[in-house]
C-alpha positions in Angstrom: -19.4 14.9 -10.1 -15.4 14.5 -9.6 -13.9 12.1 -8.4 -10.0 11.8 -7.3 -8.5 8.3 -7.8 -5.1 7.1 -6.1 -2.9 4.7 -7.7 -0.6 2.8 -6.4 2.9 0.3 -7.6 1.9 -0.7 -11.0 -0.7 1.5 -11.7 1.2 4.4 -10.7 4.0 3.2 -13.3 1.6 2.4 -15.6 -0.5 6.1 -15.9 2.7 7.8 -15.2 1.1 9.4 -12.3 -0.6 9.0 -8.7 -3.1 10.6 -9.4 -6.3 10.9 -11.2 -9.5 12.8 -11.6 -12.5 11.0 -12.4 -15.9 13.0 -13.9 -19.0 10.8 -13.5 -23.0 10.8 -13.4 -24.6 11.6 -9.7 -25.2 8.4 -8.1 -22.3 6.4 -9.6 -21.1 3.6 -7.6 -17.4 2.3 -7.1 -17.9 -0.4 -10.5 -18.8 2.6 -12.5 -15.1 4.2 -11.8 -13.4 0.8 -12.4 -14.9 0.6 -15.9 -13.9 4.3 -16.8 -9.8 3.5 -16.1 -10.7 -0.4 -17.1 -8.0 0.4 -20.0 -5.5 1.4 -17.0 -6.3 -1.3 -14.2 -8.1 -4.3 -16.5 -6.6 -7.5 -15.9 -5.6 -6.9 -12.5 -6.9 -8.3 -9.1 -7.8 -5.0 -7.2 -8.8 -4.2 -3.5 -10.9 -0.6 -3.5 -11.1 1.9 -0.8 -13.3 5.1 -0.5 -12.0 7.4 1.9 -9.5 5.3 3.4 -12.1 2.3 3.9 -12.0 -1.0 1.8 -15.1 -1.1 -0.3 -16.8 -3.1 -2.7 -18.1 -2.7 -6.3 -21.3 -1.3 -5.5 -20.2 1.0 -2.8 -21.9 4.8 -3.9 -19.3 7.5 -4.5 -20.1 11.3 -3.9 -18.4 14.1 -5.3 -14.7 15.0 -3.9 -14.4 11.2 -2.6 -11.0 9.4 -3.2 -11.0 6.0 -4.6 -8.1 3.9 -4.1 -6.9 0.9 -6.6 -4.8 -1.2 -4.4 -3.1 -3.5 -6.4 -1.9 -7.0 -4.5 0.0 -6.4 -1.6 3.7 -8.0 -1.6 3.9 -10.2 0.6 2.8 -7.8 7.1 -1.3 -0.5 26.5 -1.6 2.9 25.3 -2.4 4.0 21.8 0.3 1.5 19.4 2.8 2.9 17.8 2.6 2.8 14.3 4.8 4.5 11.0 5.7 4.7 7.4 8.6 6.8 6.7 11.5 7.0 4.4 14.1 7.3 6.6 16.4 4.8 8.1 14.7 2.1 11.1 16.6 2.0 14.1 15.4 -1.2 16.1 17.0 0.4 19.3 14.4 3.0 18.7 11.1 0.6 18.3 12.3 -1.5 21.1 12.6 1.5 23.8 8.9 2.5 22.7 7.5 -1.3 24.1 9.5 -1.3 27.7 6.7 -1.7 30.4 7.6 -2.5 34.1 5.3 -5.0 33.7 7.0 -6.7 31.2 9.0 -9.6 31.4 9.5 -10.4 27.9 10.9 -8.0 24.6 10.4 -9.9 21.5 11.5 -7.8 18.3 11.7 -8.6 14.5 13.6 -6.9 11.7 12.6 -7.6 7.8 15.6 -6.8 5.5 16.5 -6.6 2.1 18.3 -9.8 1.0 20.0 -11.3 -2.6 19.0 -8.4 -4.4 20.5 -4.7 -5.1 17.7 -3.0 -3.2 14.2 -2.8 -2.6 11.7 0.0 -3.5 9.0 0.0 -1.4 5.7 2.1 -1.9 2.8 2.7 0.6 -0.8 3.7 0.7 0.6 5.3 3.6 -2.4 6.8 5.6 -4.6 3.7 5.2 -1.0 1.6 5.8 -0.5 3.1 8.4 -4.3 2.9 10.1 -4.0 -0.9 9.0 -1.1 -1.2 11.6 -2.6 0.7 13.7 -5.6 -1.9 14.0 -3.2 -4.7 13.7 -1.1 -3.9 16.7 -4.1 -3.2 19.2 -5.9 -6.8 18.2 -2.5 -8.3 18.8 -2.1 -6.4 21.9 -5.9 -7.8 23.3 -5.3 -11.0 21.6 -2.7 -11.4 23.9 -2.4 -9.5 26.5 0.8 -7.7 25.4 2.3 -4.5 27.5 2.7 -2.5 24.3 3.2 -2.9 20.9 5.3 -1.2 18.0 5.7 -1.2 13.8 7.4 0.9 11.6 7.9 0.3 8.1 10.3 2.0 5.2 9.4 3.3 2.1 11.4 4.2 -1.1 15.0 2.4 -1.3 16.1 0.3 1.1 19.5 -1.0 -0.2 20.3 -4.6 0.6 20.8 -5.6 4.5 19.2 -2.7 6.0 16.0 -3.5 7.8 12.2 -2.4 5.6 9.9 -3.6 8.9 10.5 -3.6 12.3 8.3 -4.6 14.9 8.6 -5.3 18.5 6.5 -5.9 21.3 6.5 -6.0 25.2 4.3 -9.0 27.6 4.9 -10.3 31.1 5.9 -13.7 29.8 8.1 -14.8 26.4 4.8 -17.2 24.8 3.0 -14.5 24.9 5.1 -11.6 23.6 6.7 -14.5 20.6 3.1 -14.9 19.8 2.1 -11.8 19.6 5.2 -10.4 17.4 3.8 -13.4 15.0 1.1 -12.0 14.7 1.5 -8.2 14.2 4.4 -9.5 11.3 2.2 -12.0 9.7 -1.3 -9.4 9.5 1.0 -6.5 8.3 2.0 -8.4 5.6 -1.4 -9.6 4.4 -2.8 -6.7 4.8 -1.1 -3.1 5.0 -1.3 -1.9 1.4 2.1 -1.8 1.2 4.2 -2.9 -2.5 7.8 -3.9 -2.9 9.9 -3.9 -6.2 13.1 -6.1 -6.2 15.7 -4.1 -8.6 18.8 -5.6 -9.7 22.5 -4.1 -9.4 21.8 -4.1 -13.1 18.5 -1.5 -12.6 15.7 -3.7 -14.2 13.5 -4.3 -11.7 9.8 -6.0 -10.9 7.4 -5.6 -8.7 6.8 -8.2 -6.1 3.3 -10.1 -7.2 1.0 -11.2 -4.1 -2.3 -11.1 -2.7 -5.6 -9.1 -2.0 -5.5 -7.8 1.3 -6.9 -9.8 4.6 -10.1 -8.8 5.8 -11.5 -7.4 2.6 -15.3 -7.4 1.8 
């Protein structure tokens, strides 16, 4: 059976390509795909998803699944607003999708490039962006927020221009500063999201972290 694999950051650089294609026995499980690319991924601490959903080592594959390698993440009422793009963030723009009536509080928060050239950012971007997704509605029931809002850049972002932006509505200030906490802190840790720092020079390196939050 065929299997597609994703790759991600280092990976990516390292085959060359994000992509791929895996031929294995019927019944193979998620370990049996590490080992065939073990001379691409060994050495590295790896988070796995099948079909968009974290997995573990003996999770069965079928044909026509997509594995994901997700290397360590560098280190982030009404349906929440959630999106990767690679255009420009305007925080005028997040902010206006959070007013409520009901709210007495707006707390926003802007991530931006800083002492290097630029940034290159790379996403998983249909798991990142179901990741936020969750992230803002447990911060929104957490704590009673109004609404709730991320977006996040990816490819350059030259230094002093924003990469996240979040923002968030509540009827009083504790709430809504705790809240924005929160939806910063979990997208972070866990939206499969990767960041290289390049010089003015050109060299760059890719941002070393952790396995995502929440795994297993």
């Amino acid at each position: 059976m065929r299997v597609r694999v994703r790759l991600f950051a280092v990976l990516r650089e390292r085959a060359g390509r994000d992509t791929i294609e895996l031929e294995l026995p019927e019944g193979a499980r998620v370990a049996d795909a590490l080992a065939a690319v073990d001379d691409l991924a060994g050495g590295l601490s790896l988070v796995l998803a099948v079909n968009r959903e974290y997995a573990r080592p003996d999770a069965p594959l079928a044909a026509g699944d997509e594995l994901a390698l997700i290397p360590p993440v560098s280190g982030g009422a009404g349906d929440p607003h959630a999106r990767v793009t690679g255009e420009p963030l305007s925080l005028d723009a997040v902010t206006a999708l959070v007013r409520d009536p009901r709210a007495g509080a707006v707390v926003t928060f802007q991530g931006v490039t800083r002492e290097v050239h630029h940034l290159d950012y790379e996403a998983y971007e249909e798991m990142a962006v179901e990741a936020m997704r969750a992230i803002l509605s447990a911060a929104v029931e957490r704590h009673g927020l109004c609404a709730a809002a991320a977006e996040h850049r990816v490819g350059t972002v030259p230094l002093g221009e924003p990469s996240v932006v979040v923002a968030v509505s509540a009827p009083h200030r504790a709430e809504a500063f705790a809240g924005a906490r929160e939806v910063i802190d979990e997208l972070k840790g866990r939206a499969p999201i990767w960041k290289r720092e390049v010089e003015g020079s050109g060299e760059g390196r890719w941002v070393s972290g952790a396995p995502p939050r929440g795994v297993g």
